[in-house]
C-alpha positions as CSV (number, residue, x, y, z in Angstrom):
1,X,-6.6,3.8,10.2
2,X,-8.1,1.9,7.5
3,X,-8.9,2.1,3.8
4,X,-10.9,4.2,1.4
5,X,-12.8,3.4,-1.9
6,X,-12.8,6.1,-4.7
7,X,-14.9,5.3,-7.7
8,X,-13.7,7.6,-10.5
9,X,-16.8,7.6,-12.5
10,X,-16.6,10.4,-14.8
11,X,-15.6,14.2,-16.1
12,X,-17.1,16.4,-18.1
13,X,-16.1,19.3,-20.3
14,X,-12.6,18.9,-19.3
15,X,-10.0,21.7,-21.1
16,X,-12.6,23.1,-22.4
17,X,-12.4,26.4,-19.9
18,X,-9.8,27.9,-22.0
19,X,-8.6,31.7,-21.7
20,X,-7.7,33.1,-24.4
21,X,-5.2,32.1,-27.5
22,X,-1.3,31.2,-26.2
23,X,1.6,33.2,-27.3
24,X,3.6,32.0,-29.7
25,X,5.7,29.0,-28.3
26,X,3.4,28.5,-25.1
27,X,1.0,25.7,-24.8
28,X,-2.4,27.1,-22.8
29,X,-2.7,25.6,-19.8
30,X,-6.2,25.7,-19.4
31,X,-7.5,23.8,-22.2
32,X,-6.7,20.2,-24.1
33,X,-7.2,18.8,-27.4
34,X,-10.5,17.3,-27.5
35,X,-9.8,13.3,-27.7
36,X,-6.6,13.9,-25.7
37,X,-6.4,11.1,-22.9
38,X,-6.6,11.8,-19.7
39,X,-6.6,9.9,-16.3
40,X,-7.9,10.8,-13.1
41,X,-5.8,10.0,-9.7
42,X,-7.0,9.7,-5.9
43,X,-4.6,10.9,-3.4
44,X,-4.3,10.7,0.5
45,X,-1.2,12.0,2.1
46,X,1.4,9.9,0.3
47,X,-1.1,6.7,-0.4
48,X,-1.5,7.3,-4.7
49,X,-3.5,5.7,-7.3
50,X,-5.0,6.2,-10.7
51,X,-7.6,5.3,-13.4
52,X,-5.4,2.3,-15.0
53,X,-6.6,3.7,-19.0
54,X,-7.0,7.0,-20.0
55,X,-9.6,8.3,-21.6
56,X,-11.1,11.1,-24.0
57,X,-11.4,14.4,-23.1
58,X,-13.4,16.5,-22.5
59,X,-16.1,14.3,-21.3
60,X,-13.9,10.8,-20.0
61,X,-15.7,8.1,-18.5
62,X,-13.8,5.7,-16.4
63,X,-15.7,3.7,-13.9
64,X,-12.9,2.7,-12.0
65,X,-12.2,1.9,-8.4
66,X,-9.3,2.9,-6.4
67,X,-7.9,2.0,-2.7
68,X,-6.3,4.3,-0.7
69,X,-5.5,4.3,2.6
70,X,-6.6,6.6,4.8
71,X,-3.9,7.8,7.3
72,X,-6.3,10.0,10.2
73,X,-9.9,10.6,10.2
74,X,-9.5,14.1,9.2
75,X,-7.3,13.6,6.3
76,X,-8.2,15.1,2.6
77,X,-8.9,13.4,-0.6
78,X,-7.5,15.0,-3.3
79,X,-8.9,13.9,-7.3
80,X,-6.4,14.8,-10.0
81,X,-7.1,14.4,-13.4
82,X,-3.9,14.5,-15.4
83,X,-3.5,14.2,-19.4
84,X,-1.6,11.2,-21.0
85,X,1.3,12.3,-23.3
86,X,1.0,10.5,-26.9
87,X,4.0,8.6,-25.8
88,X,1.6,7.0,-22.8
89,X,3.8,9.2,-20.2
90,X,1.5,10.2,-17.8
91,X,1.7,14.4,-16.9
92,X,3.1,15.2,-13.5
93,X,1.5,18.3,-12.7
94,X,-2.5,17.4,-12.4
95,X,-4.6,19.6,-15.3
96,X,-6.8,19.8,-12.6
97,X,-8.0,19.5,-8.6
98,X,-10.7,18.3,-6.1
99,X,-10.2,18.3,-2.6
100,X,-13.0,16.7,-0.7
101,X,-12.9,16.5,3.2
102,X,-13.3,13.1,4.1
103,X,-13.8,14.3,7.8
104,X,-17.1,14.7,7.8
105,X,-17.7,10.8,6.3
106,X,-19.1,8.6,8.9
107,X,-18.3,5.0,8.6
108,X,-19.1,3.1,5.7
109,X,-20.9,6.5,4.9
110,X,-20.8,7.0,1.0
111,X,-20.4,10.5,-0.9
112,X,-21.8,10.9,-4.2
113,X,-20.8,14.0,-6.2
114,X,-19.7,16.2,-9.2
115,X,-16.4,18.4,-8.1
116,X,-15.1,21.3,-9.5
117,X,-11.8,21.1,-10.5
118,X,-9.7,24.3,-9.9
């Protein structure tokens, strides 16, 4: 149908919800090293795209914009932010996700918001 701009602007207090000390041998899910990297990635249906750097945690500021295209008018964005091994692999599974409808966007209409990742 056409295109949609995401502007991943910013995070704050990311892994820093942890709960609880690990067992032995386990890493906690829930919480990062501060000054880990981390990236954030939009996603529509199969159109992908993330911040090209990563960036300190827990409070990363990216400023970057990303294309994706949107497939229906009803379709749902979903914002990942992922952490960046310290060999530059990015992590598959997203520490973190925001799904914003992007039904209820008018054309040209712009959304400005903080979302809770979960």
């Amino acid at each position: 149908i056409g295109d949609v701009e995401v502007v991943c602007i910013a995070a704050r207090g990311v892994g820093l919800l942890g709960g609880g000390i690990p067992e032995e041998g386990q890493e906690d899910q829930n919480t990062i090293e501060p000054g880990t990297l981390v990236r954030c990635e939009g996603q529509i249906g199969v159109s992908r795209r993330q911040t090209q750097s990563g960036k300190p945690a827990p409070n990363p500021i990216w400023n970057e914009r990303l294309m994706l295209k949107l497939p229906h008018p009803t379709a749902v964005l979903e914002i990942h932010v992922k952490v960046e091994k310290d060999n530059g692999v990015i992590s598959p599974e997203p520490f973190g996700t925001a799904q914003v409808s992007l039904g209820e966007l008018k054309d040209e209409e712009r959304k400005e918001s903080w979302f809770p990742l979960v």
